[in-house]
Backbone atoms as SQL, in Angstrom:
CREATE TABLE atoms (id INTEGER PRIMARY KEY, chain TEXT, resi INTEGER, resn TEXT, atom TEXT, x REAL, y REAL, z REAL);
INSERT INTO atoms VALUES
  (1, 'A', 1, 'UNK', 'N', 141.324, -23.604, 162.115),
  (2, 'A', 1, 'UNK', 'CA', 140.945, -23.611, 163.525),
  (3, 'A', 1, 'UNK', 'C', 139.761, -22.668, 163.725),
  (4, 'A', 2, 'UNK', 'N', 139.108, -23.213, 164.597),
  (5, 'A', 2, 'UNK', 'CA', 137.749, -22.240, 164.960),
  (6, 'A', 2, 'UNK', 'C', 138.006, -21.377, 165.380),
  (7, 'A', 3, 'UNK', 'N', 137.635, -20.071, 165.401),
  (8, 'A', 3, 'UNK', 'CA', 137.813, -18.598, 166.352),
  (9, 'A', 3, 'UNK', 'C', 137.461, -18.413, 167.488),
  (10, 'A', 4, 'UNK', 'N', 136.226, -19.735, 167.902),
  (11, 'A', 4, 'UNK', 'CA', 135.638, -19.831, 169.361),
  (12, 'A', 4, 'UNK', 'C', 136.070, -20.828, 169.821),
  (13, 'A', 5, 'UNK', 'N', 137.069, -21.614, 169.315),
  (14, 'A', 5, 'UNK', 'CA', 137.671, -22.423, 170.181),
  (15, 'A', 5, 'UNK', 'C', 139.069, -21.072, 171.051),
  (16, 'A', 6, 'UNK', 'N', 139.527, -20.609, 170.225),
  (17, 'A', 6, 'UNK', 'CA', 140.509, -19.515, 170.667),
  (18, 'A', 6, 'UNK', 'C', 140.109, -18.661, 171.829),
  (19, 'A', 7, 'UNK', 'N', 138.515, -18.529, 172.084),
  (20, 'A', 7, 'UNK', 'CA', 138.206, -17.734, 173.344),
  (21, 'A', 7, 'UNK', 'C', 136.604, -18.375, 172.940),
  (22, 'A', 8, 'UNK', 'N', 137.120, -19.008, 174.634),
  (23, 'A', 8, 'UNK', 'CA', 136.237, -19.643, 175.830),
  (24, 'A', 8, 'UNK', 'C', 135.558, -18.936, 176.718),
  (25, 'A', 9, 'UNK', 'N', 134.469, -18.905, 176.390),
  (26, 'A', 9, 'UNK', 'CA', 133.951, -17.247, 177.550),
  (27, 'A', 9, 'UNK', 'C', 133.857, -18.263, 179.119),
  (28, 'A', 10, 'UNK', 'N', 132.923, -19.731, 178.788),
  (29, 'A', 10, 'UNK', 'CA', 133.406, -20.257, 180.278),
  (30, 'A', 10, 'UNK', 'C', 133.833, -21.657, 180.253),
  (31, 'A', 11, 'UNK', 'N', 135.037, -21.678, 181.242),
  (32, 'A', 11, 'UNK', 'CA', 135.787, -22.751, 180.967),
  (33, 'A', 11, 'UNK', 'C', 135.282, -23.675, 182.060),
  (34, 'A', 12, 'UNK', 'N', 134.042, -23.586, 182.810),
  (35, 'A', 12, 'UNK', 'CA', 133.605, -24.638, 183.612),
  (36, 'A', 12, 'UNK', 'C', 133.208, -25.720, 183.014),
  (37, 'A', 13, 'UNK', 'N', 133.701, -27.271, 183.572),
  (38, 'A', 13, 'UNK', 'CA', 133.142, -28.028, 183.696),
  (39, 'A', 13, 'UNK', 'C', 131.340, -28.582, 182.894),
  (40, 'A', 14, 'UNK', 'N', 130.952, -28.974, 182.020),
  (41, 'A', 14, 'UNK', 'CA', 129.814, -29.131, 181.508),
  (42, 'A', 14, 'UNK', 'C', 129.159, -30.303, 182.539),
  (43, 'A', 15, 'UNK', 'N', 130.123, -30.954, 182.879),
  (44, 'A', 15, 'UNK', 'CA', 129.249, -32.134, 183.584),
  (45, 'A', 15, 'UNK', 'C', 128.898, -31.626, 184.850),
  (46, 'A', 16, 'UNK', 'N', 129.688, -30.197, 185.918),
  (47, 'A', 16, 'UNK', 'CA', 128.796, -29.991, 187.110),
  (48, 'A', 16, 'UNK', 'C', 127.334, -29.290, 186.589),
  (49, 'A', 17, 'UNK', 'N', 127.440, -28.739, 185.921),
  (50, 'A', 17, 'UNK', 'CA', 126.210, -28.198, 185.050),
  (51, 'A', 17, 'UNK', 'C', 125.404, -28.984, 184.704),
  (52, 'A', 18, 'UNK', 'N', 125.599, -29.876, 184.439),
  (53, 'A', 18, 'UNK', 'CA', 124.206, -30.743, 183.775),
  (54, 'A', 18, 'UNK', 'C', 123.665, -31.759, 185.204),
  (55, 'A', 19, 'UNK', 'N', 124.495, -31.863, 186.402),
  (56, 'A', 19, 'UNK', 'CA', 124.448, -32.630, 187.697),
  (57, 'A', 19, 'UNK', 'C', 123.491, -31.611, 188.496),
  (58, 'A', 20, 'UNK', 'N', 123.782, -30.348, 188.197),
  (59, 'A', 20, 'UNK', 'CA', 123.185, -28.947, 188.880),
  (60, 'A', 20, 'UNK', 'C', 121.825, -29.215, 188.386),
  (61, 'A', 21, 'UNK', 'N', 121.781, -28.999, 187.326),
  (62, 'A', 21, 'UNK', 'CA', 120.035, -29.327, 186.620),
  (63, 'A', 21, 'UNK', 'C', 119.411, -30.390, 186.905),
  (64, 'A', 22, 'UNK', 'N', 119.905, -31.898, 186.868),
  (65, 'A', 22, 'UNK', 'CA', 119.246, -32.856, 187.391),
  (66, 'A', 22, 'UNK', 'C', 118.791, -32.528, 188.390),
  (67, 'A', 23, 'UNK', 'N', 119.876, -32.589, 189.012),
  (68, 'A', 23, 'UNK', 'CA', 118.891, -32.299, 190.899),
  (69, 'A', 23, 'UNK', 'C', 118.196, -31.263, 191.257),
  (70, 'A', 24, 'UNK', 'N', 118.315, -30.034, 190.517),
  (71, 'A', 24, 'UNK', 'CA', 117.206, -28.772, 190.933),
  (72, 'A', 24, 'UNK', 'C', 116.095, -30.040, 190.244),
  (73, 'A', 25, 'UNK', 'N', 115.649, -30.543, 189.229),
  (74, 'A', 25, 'UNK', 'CA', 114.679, -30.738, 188.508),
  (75, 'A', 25, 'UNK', 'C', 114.011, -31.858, 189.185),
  (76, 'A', 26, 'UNK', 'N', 115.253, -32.720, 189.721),
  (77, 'A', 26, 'UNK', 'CA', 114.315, -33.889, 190.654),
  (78, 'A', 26, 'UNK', 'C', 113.696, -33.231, 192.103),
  (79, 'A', 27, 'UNK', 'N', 114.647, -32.382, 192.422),
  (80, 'A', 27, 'UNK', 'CA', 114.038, -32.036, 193.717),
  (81, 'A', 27, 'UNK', 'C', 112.520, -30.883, 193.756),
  (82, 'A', 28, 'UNK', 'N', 112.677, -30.036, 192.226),
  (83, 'A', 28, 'UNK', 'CA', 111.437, -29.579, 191.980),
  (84, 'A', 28, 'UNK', 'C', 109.980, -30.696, 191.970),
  (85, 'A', 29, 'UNK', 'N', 110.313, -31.673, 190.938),
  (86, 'A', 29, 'UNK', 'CA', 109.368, -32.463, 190.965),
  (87, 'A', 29, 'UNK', 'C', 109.084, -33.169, 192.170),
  (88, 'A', 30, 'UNK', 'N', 110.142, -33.660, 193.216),
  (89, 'A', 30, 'UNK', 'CA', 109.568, -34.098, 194.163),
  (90, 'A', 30, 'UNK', 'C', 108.956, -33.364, 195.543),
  (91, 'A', 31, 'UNK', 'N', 109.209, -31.720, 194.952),
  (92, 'A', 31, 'UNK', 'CA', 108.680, -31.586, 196.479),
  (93, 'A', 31, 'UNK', 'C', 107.294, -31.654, 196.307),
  (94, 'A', 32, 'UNK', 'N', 106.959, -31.226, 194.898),
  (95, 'A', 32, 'UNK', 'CA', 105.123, -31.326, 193.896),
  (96, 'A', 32, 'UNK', 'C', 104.485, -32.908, 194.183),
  (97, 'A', 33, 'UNK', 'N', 105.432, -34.057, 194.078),
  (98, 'A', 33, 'UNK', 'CA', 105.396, -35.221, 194.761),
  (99, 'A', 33, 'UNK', 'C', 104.750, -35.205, 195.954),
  (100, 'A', 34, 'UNK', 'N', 105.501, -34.595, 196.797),
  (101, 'A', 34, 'UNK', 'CA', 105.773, -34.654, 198.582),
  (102, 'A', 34, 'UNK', 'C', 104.214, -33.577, 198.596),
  (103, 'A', 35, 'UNK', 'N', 104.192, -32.276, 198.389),
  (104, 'A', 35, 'UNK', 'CA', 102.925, -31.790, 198.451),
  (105, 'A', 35, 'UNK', 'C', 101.600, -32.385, 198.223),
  (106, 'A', 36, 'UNK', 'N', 101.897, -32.822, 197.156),
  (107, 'A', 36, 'UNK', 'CA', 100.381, -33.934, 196.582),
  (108, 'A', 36, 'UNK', 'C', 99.933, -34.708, 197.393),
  (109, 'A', 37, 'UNK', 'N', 101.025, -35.570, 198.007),
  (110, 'A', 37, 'UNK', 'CA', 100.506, -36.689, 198.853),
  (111, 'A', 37, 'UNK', 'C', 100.184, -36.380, 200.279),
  (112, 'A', 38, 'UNK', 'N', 101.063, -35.306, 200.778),
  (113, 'A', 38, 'UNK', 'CA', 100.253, -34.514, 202.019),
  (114, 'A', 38, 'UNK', 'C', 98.598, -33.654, 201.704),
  (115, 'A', 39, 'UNK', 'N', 98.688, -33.606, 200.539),
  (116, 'A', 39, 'UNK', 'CA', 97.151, -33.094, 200.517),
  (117, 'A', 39, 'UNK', 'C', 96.194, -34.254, 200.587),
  (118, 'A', 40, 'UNK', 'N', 96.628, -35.146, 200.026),
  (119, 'A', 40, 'UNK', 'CA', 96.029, -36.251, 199.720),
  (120, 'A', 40, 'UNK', 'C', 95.847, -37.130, 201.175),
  (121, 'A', 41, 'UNK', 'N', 96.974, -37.209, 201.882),
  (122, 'A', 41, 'UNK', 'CA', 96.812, -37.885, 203.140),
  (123, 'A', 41, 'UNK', 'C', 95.882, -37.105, 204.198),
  (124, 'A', 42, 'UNK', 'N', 96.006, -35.417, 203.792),
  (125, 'A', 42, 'UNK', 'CA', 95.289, -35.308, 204.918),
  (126, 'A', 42, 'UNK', 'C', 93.810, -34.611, 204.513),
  (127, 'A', 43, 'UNK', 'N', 93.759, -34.688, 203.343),
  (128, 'A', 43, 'UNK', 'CA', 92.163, -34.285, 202.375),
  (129, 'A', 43, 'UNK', 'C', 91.040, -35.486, 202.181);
């Protein structure tokens, strides 16, 4: 048996974690989206 299976430093969930990152990452890219095209609409 593994020794780090015996102690889990965190027992959260991997999948809210990887749901957390998607959406910071889409919503980063889209606000760079959303900025661009307001420069663009009004430049």
């Amino acid at each position: 048996m593994n020794e780090f299976e015996q102690d889990v430093q965190s027992k959260r969930n991997d999948f809210v974690d990887s749901v957390v990152g998607m959406v910071v990452s889409f919503g980063f890219f889209a606000t760079i989206f959303i900025i661009a095209t307001v420069v663009k609409f009004f430049g």
